[in-house]
C-alpha positions in Angstrom: 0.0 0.0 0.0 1.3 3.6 -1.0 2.6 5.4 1.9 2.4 9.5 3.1 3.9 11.5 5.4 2.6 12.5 8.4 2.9 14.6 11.6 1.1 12.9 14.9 1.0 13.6 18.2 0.9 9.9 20.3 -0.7 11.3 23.5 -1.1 14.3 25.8 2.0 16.5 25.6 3.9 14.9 23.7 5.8 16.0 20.7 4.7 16.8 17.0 6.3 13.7 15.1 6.6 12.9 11.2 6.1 9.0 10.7 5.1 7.7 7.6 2.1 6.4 7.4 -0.5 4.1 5.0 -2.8 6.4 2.6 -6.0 6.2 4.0 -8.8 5.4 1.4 -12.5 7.2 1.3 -15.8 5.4 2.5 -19.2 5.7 2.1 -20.0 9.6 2.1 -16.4 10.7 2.4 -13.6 11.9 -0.1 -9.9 11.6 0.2 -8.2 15.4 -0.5 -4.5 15.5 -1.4 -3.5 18.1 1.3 -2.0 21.7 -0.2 -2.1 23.3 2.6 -3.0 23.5 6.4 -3.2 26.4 9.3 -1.7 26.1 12.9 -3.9 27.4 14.4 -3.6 28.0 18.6 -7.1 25.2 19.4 -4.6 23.0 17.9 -3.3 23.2 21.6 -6.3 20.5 22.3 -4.6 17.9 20.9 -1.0 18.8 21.7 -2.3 18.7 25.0 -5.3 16.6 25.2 -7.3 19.4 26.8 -10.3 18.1 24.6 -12.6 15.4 26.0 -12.3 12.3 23.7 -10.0 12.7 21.4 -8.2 9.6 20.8 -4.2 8.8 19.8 -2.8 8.8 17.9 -4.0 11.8 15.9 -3.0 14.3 13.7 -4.1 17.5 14.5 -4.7 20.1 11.9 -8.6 21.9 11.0 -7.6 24.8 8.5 -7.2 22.4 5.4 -6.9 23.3 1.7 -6.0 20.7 -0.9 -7.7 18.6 -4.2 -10.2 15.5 -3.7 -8.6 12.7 -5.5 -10.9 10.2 -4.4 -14.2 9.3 -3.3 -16.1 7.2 -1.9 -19.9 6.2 -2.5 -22.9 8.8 -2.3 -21.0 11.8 -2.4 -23.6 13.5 -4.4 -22.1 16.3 -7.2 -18.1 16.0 -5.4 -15.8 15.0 -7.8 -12.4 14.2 -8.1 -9.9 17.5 -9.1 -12.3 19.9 -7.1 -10.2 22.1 -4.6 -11.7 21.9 -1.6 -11.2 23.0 2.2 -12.7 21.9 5.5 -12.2 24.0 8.6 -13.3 23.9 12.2 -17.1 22.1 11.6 -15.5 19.2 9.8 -18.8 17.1 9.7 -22.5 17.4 11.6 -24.7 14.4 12.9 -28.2 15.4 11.2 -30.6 14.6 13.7 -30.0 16.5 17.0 -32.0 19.4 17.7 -29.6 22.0 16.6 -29.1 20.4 13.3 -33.1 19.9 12.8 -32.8 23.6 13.0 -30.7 23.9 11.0 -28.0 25.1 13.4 -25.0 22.8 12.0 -22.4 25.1 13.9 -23.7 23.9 16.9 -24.7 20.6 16.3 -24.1 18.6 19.5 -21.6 15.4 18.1 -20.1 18.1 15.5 -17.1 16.3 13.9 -13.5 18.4 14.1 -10.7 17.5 11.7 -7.5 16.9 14.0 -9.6 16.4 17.1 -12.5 13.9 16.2 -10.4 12.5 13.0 -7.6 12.9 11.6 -6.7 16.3 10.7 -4.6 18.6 7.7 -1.1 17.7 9.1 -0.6 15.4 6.4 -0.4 14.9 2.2 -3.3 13.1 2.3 -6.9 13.3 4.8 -10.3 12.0 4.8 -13.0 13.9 4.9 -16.8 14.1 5.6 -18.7 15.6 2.4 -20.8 18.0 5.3 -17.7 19.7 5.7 -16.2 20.7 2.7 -16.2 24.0 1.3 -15.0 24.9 -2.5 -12.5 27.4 -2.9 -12.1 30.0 -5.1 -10.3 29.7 -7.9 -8.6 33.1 -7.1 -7.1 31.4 -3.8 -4.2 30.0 -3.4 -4.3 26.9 -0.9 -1.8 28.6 1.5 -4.4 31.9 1.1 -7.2 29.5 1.9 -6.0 27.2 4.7 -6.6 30.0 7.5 -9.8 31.1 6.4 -11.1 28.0 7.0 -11.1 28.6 10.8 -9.6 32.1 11.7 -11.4 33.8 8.3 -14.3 32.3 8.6 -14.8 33.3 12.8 -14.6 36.8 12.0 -16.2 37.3 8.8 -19.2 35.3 10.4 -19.6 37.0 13.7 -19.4 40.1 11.7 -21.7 39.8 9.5 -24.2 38.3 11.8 -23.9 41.0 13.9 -26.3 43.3 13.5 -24.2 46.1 12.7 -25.2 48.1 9.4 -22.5 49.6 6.9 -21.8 53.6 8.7 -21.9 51.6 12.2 -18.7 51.9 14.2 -17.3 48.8 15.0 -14.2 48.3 17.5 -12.0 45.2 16.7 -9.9 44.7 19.7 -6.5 42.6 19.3 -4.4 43.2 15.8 -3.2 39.7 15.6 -4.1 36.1 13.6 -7.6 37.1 13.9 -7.6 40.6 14.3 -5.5 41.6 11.1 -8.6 39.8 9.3 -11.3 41.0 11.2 -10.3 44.6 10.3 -10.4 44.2 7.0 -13.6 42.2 7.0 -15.0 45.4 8.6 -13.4 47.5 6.5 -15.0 46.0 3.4 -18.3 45.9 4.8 -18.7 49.4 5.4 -18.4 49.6 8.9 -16.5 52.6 10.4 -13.5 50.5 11.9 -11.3 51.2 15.0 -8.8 49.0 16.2 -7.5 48.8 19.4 -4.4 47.1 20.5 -1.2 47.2 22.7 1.4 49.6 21.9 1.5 51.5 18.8 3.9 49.6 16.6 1.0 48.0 15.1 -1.1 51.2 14.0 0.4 52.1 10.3 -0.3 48.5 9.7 -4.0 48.5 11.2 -4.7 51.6 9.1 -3.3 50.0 5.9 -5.4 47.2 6.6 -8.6 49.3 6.4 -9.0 50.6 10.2 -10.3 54.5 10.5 -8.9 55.1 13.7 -5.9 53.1 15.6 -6.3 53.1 19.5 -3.1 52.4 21.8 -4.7 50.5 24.9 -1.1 50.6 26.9 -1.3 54.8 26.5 -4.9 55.9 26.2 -8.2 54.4 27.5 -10.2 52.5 25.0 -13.4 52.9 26.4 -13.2 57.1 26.7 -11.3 57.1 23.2 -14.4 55.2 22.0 -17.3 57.0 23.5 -15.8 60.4 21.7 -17.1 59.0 18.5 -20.1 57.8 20.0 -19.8 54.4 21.4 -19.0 51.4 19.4 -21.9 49.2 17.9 -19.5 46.3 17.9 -16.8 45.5 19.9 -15.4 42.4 18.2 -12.5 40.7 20.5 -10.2 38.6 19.6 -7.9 38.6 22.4 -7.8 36.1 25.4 -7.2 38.3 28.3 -10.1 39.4 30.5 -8.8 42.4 32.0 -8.2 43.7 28.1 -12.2 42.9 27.3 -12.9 44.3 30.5 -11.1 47.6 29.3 -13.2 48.2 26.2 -16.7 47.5 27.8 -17.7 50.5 28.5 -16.8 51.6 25.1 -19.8 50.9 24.0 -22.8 53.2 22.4 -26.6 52.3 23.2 -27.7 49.0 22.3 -24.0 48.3 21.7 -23.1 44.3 21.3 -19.8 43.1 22.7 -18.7 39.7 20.7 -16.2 37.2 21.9 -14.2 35.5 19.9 -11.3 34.8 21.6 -10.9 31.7 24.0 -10.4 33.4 27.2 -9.9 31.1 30.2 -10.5 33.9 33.0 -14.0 35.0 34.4 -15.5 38.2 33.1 -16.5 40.6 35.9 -19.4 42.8 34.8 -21.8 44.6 36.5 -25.2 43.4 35.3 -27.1 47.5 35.9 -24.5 49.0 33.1 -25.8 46.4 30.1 -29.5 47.2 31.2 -29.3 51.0 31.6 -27.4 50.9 27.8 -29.6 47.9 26.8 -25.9 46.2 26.2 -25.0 42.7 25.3 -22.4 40.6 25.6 -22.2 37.3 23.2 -19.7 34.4 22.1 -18.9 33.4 18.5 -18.0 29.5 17.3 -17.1 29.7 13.6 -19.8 28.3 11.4 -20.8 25.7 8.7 -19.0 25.0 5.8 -21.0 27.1 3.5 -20.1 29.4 6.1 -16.1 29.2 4.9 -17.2 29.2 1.1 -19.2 32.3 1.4 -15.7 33.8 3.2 -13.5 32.4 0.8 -15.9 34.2 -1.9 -15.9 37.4 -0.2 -12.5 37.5 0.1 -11.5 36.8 -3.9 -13.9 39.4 -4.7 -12.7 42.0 -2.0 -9.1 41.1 -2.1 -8.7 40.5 1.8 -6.1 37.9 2.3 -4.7 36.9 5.2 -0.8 37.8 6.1 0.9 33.8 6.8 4.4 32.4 7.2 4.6 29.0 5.8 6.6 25.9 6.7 7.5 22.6 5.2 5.9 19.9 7.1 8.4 18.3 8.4 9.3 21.7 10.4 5.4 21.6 12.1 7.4 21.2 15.5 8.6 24.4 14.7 5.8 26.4 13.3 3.1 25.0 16.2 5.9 26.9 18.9 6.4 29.8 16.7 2.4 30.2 16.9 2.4 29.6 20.8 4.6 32.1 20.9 2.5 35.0 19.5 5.5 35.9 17.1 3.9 35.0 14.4 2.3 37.6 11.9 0.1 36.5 11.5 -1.5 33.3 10.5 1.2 30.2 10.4 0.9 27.6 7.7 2.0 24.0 7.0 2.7 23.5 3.0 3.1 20.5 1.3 4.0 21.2 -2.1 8.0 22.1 -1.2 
């Protein structure tokens, strides 16, 4: 049987490995895609770690996938083999829980994650459910593509399920992996865009990017800075420190919706009597479907948003997983395997 490389992890903490493993072959209502490209992304720190209830090793990790389907398996439906193809964060639904017989798939309840419930991206070849698979663009690259599968599609969705109407100010705290894209999501939708951040080294490159106004969170205060234009519709964050949400709260206008994207593991401390006198909200943000990633993989060819990446050969994914842990990164990381 043909062989592949590989990168697994065998258990909790251990090590990113390459071995070479067999070429795994499609099944009923699957396809096999030759893998192009794949993302690091930092929830790839559940199976590095094994924070993630029932994952099972070894696995290979990886849920920000680009590549080609060269195989299939029966009842695909129209998939066929050649079509590029990507699968991100919601790598397959169940059908039948309540969320999905609402049509709800990003929350359906036994939702299938590439690297995490199978075998992920960090590999030349991958099996996929057809539920999760998203076309790309013809105008993306697979390196372009890999991390809108899961850090793209996060803050295009949230924003444009936000409520917020083109003229709105919206505040997108954190330039980083997901900020750099959320800015120019809002950008490109019309919203009047302010980004906050620490320090000002990163506030010519926010302004390129498409923000209005560049906000230094180490030297001014975000919230008064924001309520001199009014109060921010949106606050979109995409950082995972508390006390930096906690700074921006108060930031916003009337009716104002704080939306959290970013994983943080500390407690939020608000007082419940400022939300109802400004008749505020505060939400969370999963990702979404994969027609979810196709519509932001469309929106990006025809905007031209693309997402800034440093790429790596596979067999360096040791290395580009700690360079992402590190937060040196700028901004996305990606695995290629077509060195």
């Amino acid at each position: 049987m043909s062989k592949m490389r590989a990168v697994q992890v065998a258990g909790p903490n251990q090590p990113f490995v390459l071995v070479e493993r067999d070429i795994p072959q499609s099944q009923r209502g699957t396809v096999r895609i030759k893998v192009q490209a794949c993302g690091v992304c930092h929830s790839d720190s559940f199976v590095k770690e094994g924070t993630y209830p029932g994952i099972k090793y070894p696995r290979i990790p990886g849920h920000e996938v680009a590549g080609i389907i060269d195989a299939i398996g029966e009842d695909v439906g129209k998939w066929q083999v050649g079509q590029k193809v990507g699968v991100g964060w919601n790598g397959g639904y169940c059908g039948y829980c309540d969320s999905c017989r609402r049509g709800d798939f990003t929350t359906c309840h036994n939702m299938k994650i590439p690297g995490i419930s199978y075998d992920g991206g960090y590999a030349e070849y991958m099996i996929a459910p057809i539920e999760g698979l998203a076309l790309i663009p013809e105008e993306l690259s697979s390196i372009e593509a890999g991390p809108l599968m899961c850090a793209g599609i996060t803050t295009y969705n949230s924003l444009r399920n936000s409520g917020g109407r083109p003229g709105d100010l919206v505040a997108i705290l954190g330039v980083g992996g997901l900020g750099h894209l959320a800015i120019q999501f809002s950008a490109k939708m019309g919203f009047k865009t302010i980004a906050i951040a620490r320090g000002n080294d990163k506030a010519v490159l926010a302004k390129k990017l498409g923000a209005y106004q560049y906000i230094d969170s180490q030297s001014q205060d975000p919230a008064k800075e924001l309520l001199k234009w009014g109060g921010a519709k949106i606050i979109l964050s995409t950082v995972t420190k508390a006390n930096a949400i906690m700074a921006v709260v108060k930031g916003l206008s009337s009716g104002g919706k704080l939306i959290i994207l970013g994983a943080a593991m500390e407690p939020l401390q608000i007082f419940p009597i400022s939300l109802i006198n400004g008749r505020q909200s505060i939400m969370g943000w999963p990702s979404g479907s994969a027609s979810d990633s196709q519509d932001t993989m469309c929106f990006c060819s025809l905007t031209g948003i693309r997402s800034m990446n440093e790429v790596f050969p596979l067999e360096r994914a040791m290395e580009a997983y700690e360079f992402m842990m590190s937060g040196k990164a700028r901004f996305r990381v990606v695995l290629s395997m077509e060195n």
